[in-house]
Structure formats: C-alpha cells, structure tokens
C-alpha positions as CSV (number, residue, x, y, z in Angstrom):
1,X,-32.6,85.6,-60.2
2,X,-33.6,82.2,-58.5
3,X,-36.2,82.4,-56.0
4,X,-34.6,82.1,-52.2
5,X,-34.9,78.5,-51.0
6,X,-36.6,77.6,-47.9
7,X,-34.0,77.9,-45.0
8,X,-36.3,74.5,-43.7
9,X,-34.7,72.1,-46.1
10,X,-37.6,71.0,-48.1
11,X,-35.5,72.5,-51.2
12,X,-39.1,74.6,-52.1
13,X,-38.8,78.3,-52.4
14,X,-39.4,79.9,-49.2
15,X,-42.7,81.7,-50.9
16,X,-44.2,78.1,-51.6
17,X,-43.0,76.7,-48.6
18,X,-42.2,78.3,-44.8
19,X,-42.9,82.0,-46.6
20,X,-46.8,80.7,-46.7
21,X,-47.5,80.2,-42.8
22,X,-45.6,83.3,-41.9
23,X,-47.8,85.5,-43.6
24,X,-51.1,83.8,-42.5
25,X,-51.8,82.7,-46.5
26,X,-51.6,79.2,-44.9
27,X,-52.0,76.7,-41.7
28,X,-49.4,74.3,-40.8
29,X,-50.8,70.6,-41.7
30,X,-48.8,68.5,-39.7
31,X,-46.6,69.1,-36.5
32,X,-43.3,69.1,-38.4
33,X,-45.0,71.2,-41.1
34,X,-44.9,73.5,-37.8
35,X,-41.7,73.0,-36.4
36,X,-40.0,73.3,-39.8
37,X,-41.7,77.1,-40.1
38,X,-41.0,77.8,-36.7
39,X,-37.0,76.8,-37.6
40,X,-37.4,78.9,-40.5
41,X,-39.2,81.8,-38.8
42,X,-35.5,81.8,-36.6
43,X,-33.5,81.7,-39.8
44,X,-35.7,85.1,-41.5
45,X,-36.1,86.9,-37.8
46,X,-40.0,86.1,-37.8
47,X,-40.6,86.4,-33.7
48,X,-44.1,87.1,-34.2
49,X,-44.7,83.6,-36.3
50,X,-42.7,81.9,-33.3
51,X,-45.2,83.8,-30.5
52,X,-48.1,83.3,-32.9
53,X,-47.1,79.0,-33.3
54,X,-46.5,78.7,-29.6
55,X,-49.1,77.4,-27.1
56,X,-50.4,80.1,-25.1
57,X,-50.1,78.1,-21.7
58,X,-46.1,78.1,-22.3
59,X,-45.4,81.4,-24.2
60,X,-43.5,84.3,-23.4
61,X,-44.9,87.4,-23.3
62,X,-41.9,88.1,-25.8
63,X,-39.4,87.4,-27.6
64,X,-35.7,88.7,-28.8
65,X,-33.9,86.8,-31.5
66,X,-30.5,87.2,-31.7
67,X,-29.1,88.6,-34.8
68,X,-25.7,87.6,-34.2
69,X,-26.8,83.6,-34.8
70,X,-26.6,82.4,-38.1
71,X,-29.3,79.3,-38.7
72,X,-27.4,77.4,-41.2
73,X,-29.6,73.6,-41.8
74,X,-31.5,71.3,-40.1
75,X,-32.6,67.6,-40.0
76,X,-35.6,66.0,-39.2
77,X,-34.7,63.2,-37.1
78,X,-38.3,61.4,-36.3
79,X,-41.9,62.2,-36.0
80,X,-44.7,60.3,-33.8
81,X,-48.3,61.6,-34.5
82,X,-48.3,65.1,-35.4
83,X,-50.7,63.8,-38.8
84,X,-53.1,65.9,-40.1
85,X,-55.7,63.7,-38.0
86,X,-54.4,63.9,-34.8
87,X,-54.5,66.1,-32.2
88,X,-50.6,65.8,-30.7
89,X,-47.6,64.7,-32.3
90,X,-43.5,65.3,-31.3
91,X,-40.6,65.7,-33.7
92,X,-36.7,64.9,-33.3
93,X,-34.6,67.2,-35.1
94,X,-31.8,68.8,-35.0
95,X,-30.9,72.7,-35.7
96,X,-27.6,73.6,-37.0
97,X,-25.9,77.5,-36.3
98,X,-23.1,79.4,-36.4
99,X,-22.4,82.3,-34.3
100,X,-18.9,84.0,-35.2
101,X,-17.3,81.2,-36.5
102,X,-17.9,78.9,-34.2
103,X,-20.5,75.8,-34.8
104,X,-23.3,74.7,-32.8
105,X,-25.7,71.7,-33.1
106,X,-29.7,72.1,-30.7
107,X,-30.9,68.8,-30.4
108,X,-34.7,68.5,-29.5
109,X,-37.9,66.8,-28.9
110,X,-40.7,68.9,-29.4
111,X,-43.8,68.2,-28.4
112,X,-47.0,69.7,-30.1
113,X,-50.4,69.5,-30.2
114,X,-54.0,70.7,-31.6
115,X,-55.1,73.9,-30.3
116,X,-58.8,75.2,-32.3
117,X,-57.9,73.4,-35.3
118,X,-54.5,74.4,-35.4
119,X,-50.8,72.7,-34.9
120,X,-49.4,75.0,-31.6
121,X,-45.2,74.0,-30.2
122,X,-46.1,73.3,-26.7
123,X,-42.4,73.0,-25.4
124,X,-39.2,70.6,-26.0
125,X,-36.6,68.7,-24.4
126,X,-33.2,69.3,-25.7
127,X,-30.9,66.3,-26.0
C-alpha cells in the first residue's frame, strides 16, 4: 500500500512531510512550511498542532474542529519573508473544503512571525 500523501500539496508522504511537525520530530523552517502544517493539521484533526503553532498572544484557550468539513486542497498564493532568516513573513493562500456537498474556497493572509526560535501563526485576514 502507498504511503498517504501530504493533504498540504507538496506531493511528499505525510510521514516525510506535514506528519514530521505534528509529532514534534521536526520544526517548521519557513512561515509557509507552517501554514502548510497548520492546513494539514485541519485536514487529519490535529487541534493540538494548531494551539501548539499559534502565537500565544492570539490563541484560544481551545479549539473544536469540525468533523463534518472535508479539507479537500490548497494553493499557495504568495509569500513575503517568512525565510529561514527572518523573523516575520505572511503567506496568501487559499484553502479548499467541502461540507455535504457543497464547495467552499477560505482566502487568507496570514501573518507569522519568530517566537524563541520558532515560526508561530500570529492571525490572518481573510479575503
């Protein structure tokens, strides 16, 4: 059987890709490194990645993911800073679902930044 693929799009196997920072075996190098684990921690129902990844001046104290919402793709739109030498960076992307059959498309800006050494989502706009 063929390992599953990342539900982030980068066509790895979720184990050598997304799979890595939700277990803690590895640290997100870039912002959209980030975001793209953060999508894929909605698409495998990994809340405590998405509380874990979030900055703790903006989190919620918790978090419910729907089960009913389907992630089904996304698309990287654009990326300023966010490199592995900087300390913020935004990406443009959007997120693709389906609950029941109907189709829905989140478009956002996130904003991220450096928190101790580590890439943290500090909040978006949606557009």
């Amino acid at each position: 059987m063929a390992p599953r693929r990342c539900p982030c799009g980068t066509g790895l196997p979720y184990a050598e890709c997304c799979g890595r920072l939700h277990d803690g075996t590895a640290a997100a190098a870039t912002a959209e490194q980030l975001m793209r684990s953060r999508y894929s921690a909605f698409a495998v129902g990994d809340a405590t990645h998405l509380l874990a990844t979030w900055d703790p001046a903006a989190r919620p104290r918790s978090l419910e993911l729907d089960p009913a919402v389907r992630w089904t793709g996304l698309e990287v739109l654009a990326t300023t800073g966010g490199g592995p030498f900087d300390t913020e960076g935004t990406v443009t992307f959007r997120a693709h679902s389906r609950v029941g059959g109907e189709e829905h498309v989140q478009a956002e800006r996130s904003r991220f930044r450096r928190l101790q050494g580590r890439w943290v989502y500090v909040d978006g706009d949606l557009g």
